[in-house]
C-alpha positions in Angstrom: 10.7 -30.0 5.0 7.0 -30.2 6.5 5.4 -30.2 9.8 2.8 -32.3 9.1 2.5 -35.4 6.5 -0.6 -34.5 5.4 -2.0 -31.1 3.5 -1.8 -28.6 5.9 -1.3 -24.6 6.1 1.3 -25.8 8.7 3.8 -26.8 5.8 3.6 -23.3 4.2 6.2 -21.2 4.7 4.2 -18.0 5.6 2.9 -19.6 8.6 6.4 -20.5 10.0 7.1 -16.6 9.0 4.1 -15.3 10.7 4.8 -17.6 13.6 8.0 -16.6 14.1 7.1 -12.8 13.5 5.1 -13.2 16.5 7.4 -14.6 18.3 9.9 -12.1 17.7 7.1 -9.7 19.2 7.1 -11.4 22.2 11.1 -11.3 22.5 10.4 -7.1 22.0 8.1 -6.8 24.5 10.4 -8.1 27.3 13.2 -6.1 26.9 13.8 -3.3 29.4 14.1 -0.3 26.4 11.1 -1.5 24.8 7.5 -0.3 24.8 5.6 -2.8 24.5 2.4 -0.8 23.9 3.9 0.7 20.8 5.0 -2.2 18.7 5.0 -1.6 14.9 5.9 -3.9 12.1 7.2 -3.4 8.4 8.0 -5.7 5.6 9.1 -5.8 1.9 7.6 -8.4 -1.1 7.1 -11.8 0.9 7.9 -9.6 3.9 5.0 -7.4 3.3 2.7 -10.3 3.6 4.0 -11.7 6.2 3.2 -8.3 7.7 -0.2 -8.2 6.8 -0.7 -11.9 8.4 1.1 -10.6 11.4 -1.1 -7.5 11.8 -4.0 -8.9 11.3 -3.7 -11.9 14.4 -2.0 -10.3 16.5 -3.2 -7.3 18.5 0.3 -6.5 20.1 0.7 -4.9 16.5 0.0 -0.9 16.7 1.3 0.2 13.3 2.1 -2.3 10.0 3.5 -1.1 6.7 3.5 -3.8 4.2 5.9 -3.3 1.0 5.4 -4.9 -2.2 3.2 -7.9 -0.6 -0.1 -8.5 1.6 -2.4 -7.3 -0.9 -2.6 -9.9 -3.2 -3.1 -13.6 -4.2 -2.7 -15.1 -7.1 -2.8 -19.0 -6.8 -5.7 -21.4 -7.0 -4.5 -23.6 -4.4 -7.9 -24.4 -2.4 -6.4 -24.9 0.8 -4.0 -21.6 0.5 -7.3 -19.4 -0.1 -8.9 -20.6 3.1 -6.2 -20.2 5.5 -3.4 -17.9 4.1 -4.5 -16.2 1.6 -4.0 -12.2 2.4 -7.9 -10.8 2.7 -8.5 -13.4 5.2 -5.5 -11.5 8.0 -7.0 -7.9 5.9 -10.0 -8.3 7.4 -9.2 -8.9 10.8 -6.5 -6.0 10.9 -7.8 -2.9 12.7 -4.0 -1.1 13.4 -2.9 1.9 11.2 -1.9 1.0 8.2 0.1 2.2 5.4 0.6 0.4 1.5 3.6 1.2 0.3 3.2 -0.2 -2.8 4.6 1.2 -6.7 2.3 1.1 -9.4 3.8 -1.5 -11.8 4.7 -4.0 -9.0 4.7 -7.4 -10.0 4.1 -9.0 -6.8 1.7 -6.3 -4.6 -0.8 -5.1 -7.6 -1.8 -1.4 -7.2 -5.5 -2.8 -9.1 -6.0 -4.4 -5.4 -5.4 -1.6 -2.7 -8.9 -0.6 -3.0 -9.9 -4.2 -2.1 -8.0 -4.2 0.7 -9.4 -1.5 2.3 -12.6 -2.4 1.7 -11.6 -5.1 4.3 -9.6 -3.7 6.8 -10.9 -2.3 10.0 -9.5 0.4 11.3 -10.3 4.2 8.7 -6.3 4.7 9.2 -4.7 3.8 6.6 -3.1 5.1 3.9 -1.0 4.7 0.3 2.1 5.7 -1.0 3.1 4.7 -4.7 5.9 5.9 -7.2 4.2 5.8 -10.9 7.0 3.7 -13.0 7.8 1.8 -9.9 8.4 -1.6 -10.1 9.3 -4.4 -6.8 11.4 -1.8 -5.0 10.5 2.2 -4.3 12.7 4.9 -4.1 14.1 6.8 -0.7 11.2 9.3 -1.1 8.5 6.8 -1.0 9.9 4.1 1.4 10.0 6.8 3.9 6.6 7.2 4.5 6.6 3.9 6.0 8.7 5.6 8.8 6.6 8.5 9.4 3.6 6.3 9.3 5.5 4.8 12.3 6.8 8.2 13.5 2.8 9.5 13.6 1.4 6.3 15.1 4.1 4.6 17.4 5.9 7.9 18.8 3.5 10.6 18.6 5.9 13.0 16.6 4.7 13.4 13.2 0.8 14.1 11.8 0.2 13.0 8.4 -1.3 15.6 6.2 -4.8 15.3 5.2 -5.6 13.1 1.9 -5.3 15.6 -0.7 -8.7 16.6 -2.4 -8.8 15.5 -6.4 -11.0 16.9 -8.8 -11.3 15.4 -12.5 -13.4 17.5 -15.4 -14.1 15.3 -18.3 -15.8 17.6 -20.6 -14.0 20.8 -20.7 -14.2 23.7 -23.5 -10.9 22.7 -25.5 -12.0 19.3 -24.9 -8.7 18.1 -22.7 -9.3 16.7 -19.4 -8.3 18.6 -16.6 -7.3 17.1 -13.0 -8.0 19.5 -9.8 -5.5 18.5 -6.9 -6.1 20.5 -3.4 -3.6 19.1 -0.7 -3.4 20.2 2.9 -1.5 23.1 3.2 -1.2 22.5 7.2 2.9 21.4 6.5 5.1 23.1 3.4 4.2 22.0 0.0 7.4 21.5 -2.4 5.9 20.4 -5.5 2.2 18.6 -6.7 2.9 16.0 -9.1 0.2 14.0 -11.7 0.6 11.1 -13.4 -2.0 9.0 -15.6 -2.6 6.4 -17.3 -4.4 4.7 -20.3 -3.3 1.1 -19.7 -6.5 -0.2 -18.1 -8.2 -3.6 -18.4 -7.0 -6.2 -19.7 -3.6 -4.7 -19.6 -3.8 -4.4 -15.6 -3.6 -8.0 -15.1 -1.2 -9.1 -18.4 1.0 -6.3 -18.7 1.6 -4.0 -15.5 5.2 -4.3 -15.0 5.4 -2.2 -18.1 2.6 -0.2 -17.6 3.0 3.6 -19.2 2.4 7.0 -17.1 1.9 10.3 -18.5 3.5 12.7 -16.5 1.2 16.0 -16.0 2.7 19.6 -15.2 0.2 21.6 -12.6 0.0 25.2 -12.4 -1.0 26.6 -8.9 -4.0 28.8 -8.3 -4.0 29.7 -4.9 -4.5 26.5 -2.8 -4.8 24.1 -5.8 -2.7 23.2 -8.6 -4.3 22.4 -12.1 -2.7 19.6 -14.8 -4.0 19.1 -18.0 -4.4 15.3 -19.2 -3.4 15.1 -22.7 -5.0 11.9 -23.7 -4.1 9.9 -27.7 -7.2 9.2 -29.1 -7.1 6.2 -31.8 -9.2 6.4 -34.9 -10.0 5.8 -38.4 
């Protein structure tokens, strides 16, 4: 089932997605309840990249959340990498953007946020990830997809600042210690801190099982300290 009879991005399935994404934009912006100035756009695993190619051609798009997808490429297909491969729709997307995207996913690699950043245009953007999460998030991460859309598409909601992270290597009893200041603008329920030692090569080979220490903080007035125990290996 192919459009053309030669190699073309036109037989790929994410350009049929991405065209009939866009065309379900245009079926949104002509209905009466719609505002078609405040069109947003969220997807999970293939969805998520089909969001990302969707954001990033088509201005009608004011808010994207990708899930699980849009981040990442792993093929060496020539064609694929110069026409629909993610970074090429990253950096052309200038909307506000949120990752939603769990550390140990399989298919959107947490190693490659950074990247995509790095590309996009627009400084709103932001990332939620569950440590231990896999191709699906929780309730309590998926929803800041929603308030993303809340914030940018309804005018409702104001994302707190980035929190402010501090990280001491070389303390007196020799433990790491991690430094979190969050904004304190909304109420704060609980700071969290998890780590990791599973770097490179691990990353790329093994991060569906990737391990993460979970760190208990201890407030001080506006910032909460965790101690990072870390297993040193010797002989």
């Amino acid at each position: 089932y192919t459009l053309d009879e030669v190699e073309s991005p036109r037989n790929c399935g994410y350009f049929l997605w991405t065209l009939a994404a866009r065309r379900a934009l245009t079926f949104l912006e002509q209905q009466p309840q719609v505002d078609a100035d405040r069109l947003g756009i969220y997807g999970h695993s293939m969805g998520g990249k089909i969001t990302t190619l969707t954001a990033g051609i088509d201005k009608r798009v004011k808010a994207a959340a990708p899930s699980c997808g849009g981040i990442s490429n792993e093929t060496d297909n020539a064609l694929y990498q110069k026409t629909i491969a993610d970074a090429l729709y990253l950096d052309q997307l200038s909307c506000p953007i949120i990752f939603l995207s769990p550390s140990n996913d399989f298919h959107g690699h947490l190693i490659d946020v950074p990247r995509a950043v790095e590309l996009i245009e627009t400084d709103q953007w932001r990332v939620v990830t569950s440590a231990h999460g896999s191709h699906q998030d929780l309730g309590e991460f998926e929803v800041g997809g929603l308030l993303w859309f809340d914030q940018h598409l309804k005018e409702r909601f104001a994302y707190p600042r980035t929190p402010e992270t501090k990280l001491t290597l070389k303390t007196p009893n020799g433990i790491p210690s991690f430094m979190v200041t969050p904004d304190a603008s909304k109420a704060i329920d609980a700071v969290d801190v998890y780590y990791t030692q599973d770097g490179e090569p691990l990353e790329r080979e093994h991060r569906k099982n990737r391990f993460w220490h979970y760190a208990k903080t201890v407030r001080d007035g506006d910032q909460w300290k965790a101690t990072l125990s870390v297993t040193v290996h010797g002989f």
